[in-house]
N, C-alpha and C positions, 0 to 999 in steps of 0.2 A: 434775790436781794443780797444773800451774803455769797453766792459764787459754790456753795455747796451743790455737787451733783448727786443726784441718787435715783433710785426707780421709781417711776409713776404710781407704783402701786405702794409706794411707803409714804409719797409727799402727801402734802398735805393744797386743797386744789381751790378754786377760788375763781368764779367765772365773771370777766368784767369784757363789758359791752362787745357780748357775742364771743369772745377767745378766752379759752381756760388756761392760770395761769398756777404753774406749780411751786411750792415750797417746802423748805425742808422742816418748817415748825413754825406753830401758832405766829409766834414772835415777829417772825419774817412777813407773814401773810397778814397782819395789823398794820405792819409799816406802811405794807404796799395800800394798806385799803386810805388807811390818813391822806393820800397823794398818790390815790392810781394814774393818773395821765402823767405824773414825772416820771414811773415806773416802766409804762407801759407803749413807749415808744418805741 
């Protein structure tokens, strides 16, 4: 969402339609869920 990279095992992880998708905090991971298919291309 915001371009932050960091380790798999600090994001924070969110599985949409079979592919898990990583972030760096809650914040990020709500945006994406409001409008996963914009996200998720």
């Amino acid at each position: 969402m915001c371009g932050i990279e960091l380790a798999e095992d600090l994001a924070t992880v969110l599985e949409f339609n079979g592919k898990k998708f990583y972030f760096c905090c809650e914040g990020c991971k709500r945006i994406f869920q409001k409008k996963p298919k914009k996200y998720s291309k």
